[in-house]
Structures are given as C-alpha cells and as structure tokens.
C-alpha positions as CSV (number, residue, x, y, z in Angstrom):
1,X,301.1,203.4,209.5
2,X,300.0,204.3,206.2
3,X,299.5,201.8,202.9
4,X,302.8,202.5,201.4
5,X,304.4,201.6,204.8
6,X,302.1,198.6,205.5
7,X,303.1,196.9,202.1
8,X,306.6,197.1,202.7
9,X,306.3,195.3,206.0
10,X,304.1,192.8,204.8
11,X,307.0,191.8,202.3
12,X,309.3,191.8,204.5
13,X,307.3,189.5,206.7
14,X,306.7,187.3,203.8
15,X,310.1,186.8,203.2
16,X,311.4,186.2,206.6
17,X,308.2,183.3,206.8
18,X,309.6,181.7,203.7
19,X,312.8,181.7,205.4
20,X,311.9,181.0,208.7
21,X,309.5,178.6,206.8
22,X,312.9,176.3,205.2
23,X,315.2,177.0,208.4
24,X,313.0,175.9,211.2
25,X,310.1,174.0,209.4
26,X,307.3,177.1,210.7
27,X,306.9,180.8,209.6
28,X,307.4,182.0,213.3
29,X,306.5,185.2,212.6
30,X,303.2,187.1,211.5
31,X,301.4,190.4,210.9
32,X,298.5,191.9,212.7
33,X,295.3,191.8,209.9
34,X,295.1,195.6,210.2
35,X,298.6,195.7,208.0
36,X,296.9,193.5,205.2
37,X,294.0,196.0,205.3
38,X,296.0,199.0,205.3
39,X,298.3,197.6,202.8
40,X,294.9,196.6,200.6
41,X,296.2,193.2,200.1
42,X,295.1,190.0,200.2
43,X,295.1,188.3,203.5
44,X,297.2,185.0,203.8
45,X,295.1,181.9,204.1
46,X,294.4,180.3,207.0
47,X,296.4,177.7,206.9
48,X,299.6,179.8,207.2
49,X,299.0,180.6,211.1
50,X,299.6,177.3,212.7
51,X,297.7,176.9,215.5
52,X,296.7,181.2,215.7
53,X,298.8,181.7,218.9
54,X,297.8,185.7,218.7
55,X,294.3,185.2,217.3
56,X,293.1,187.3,220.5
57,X,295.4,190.2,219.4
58,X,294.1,190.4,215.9
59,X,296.5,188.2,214.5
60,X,294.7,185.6,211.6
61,X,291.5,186.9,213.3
62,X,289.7,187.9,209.8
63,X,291.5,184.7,207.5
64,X,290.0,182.7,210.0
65,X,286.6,184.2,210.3
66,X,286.4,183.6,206.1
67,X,287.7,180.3,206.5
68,X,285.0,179.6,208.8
69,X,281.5,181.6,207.0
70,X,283.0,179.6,203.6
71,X,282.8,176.4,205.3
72,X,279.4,177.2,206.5
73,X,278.0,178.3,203.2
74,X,279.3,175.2,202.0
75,X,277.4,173.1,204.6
76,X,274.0,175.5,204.1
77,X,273.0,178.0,206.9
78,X,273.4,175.9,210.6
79,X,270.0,177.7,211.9
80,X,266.6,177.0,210.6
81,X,264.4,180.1,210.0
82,X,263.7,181.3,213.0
83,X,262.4,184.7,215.2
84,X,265.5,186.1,216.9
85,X,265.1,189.0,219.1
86,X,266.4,192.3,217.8
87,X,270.1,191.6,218.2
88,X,272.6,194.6,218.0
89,X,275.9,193.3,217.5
90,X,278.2,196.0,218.1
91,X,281.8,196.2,216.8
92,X,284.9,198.3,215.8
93,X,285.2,200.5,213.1
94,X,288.3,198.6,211.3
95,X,286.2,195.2,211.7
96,X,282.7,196.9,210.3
97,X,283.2,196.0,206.9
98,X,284.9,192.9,207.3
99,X,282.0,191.1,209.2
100,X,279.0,193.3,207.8
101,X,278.5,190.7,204.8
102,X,278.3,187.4,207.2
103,X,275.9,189.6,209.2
104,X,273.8,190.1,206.3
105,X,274.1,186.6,205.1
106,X,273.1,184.9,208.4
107,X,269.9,187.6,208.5
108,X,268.9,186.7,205.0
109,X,269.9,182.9,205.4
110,X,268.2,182.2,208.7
111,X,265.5,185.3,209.5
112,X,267.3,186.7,211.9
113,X,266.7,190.0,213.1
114,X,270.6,191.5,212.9
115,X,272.0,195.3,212.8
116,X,275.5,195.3,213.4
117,X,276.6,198.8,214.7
118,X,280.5,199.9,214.2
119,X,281.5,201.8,217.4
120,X,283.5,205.3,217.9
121,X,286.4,204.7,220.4
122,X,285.9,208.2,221.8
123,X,288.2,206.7,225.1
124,X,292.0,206.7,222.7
125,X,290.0,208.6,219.8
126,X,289.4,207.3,216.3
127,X,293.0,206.2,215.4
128,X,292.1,203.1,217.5
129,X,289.7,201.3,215.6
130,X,290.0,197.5,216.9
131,X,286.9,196.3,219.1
132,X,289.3,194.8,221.2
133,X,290.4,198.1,223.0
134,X,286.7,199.9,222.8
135,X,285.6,201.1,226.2
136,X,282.5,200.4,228.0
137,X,280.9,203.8,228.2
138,X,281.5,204.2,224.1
139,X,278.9,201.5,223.6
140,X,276.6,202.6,226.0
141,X,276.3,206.3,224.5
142,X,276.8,204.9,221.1
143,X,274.2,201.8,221.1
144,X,271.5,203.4,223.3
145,X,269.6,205.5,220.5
146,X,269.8,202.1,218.9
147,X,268.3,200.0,221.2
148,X,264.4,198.9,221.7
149,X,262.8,197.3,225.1
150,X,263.5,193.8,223.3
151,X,266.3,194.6,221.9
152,X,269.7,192.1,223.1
153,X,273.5,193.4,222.4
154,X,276.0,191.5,221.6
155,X,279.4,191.9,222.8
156,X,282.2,190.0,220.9
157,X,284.2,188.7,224.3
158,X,287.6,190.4,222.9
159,X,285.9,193.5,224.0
160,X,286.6,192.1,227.8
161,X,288.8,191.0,230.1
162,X,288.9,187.3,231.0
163,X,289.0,187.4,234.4
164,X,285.8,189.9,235.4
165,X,284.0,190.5,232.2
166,X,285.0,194.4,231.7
167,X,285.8,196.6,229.3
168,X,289.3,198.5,229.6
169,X,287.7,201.4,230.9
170,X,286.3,199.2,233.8
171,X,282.7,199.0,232.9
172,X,281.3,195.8,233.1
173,X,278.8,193.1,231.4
174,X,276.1,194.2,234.2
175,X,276.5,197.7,234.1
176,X,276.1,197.5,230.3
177,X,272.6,196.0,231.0
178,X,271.7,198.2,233.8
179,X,272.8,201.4,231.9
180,X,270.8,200.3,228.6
181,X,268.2,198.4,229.9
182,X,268.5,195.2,227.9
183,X,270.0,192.0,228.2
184,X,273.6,191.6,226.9
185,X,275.4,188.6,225.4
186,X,279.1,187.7,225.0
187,X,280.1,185.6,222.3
188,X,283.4,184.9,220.7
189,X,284.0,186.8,217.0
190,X,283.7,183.7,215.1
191,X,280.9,181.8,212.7
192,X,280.7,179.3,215.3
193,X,280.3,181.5,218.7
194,X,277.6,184.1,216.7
195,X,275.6,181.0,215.6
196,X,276.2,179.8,218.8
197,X,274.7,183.3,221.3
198,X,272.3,183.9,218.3
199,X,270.9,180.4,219.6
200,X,270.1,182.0,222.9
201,X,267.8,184.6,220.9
202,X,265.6,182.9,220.1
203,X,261.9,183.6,220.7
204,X,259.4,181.2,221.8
C-alpha cells in the first residue's frame, strides 16, 4: 500500500468514525498505525481508540506510546540515575524510528546503557516490517555481532506467542538465551513495561 493509497483510506476511515461516531455514540472502526505512517500524517490522539481493543495488532499502538513518554516527561524521568547492564532492545524496522527518540531520552534521562537495534525480517522478507511478526532466528543472526558477555536483550512480548513464549518461527525465549549467550527479557512495548524490565537491569 503506497502513500497516495494510504491517505485515501485514512479519509475514508475518518469519515465513517465521524459517522459511526453520531449514529452509535463510538467510532467502531480504526486503521492500523502503519497507514498513518505510510500516508505521512498525523496520528489520531489517543483518546479516539476507546479502550485499544487491537492495540496488540498495531492498532493505536504508537498514539498510545506518545501519550504515555509525554506524560512521563511531564512527571520527570521515573528512574534515578543508575548503571543498567548493556540492554539491546531489539525491534522492527517500521517501529525504529518511532521509538528510537524515547530510547535516547530514557538513556540521557536516567544513565542507562540503551542501543536499540531495528531487525531484518529475512523469514517473509523486508515488506514485513512490524516486530510483531519477526522470527526467532532473525534476531539471533541479527543481534549476535551486537551482543557483549553482559549484555541483556530485550524482547517487546508482541514478538511472542502468549501461551509458550515463541516467536512465529517456533524459537523460543530459552533458545534465544542459549543461542546468544545472554540473558533475555520480555517486556510489553510501552513507557511503563520498558521502565518496568529496565528495573530488572540494574547493577549492584
């Protein structure tokens, strides 16, 4: 879907929510945030997605991610300076630039030690760009030249299944860990669940 394409559908979409919006009292329908970015417009706030009933599927997934880092900057940095282990936080390729300037932020802010990495999906090629559908064995080749002996990753959990902690490919948290040597961390693609695994590295 090119950006010519993607801005016609986000109008459309914005007129059946204003409809939707008088006729039933709720916009019922919504856009993945990979049409706002292709369309290079403005993302809706976050307000405007209820209660984000496809936030998992990339649906409100970067509105609410500003919403949250705003409120934090707000409210000062939640982590006092502090030695982190060398965290490699790994990612897709569309979401790179999105959440590379809250990485930078919370390393300047709090002293962390952050390098977030955007990941090839070699497994459905580059098309699919979306962190959800990477595959296990793309971020072991990928993050392994990247890695040190104290190094921890950290996987945003969209990357895995709920029920056994895999990748699509099958791969799973362990395998990650024995494959790379180095001790891997889940955490949900928010302010609140980095600040929350970044916790756990903590040295000393």
């Amino acid at each position: 879907v090119r950006k010519g394409e993607s801005r016609i559908l986000v109008n459309k979409i914005n007129n059946l929510q204003k409809l939707f919006k008088v006729k039933y009292n709720d916009r019922l329908v919504f856009l993945a945030d990979e049409f706002y970015r292709r369309a290079d417009l403005p993302f809706p706030p976050a307000h405007a997605y209820g209660d984000f009933p496809q936030w998992e599927n990339g649906v409100g997934m970067v509105p609410l991610f500003y919403h949250q880092w705003e409120r934090r900057k707000r409210r000062g940095v939640p982590l006092n300076k502090q030695r982190t282990a060398d965290c490699l936080i790994i990612t897709g390729e569309s979401a790179y630039p999105l959440v590379l300037p809250y990485v930078e932020w919370m390393a300047n802010a709090s002293g962390a030690a952050l390098r977030l990495v955007a990941v090839r999906n070699r497994l459905f090629g580059r098309s699919v760009n979306v962190a959800g559908l990477l595959a296990g064995r793309d971020v072991i080749r990928q993050a392994r030249p990247l890695l040190g002996e104290r190094s921890v990753l950290l996987v945003p959990d969209v990357m895995l299944s709920r029920e056994e902690d895999r990748f699509l490919d099958g791969v799973s948290m362990r395998e990650i860990e024995e494959a790379l040597n180095v001790r891997a961390e889940e955490f949900s693609p928010d302010p609140r669940g980095f600040e929350k695994v970044l916790r756990k590295c903590t040295k000393g």
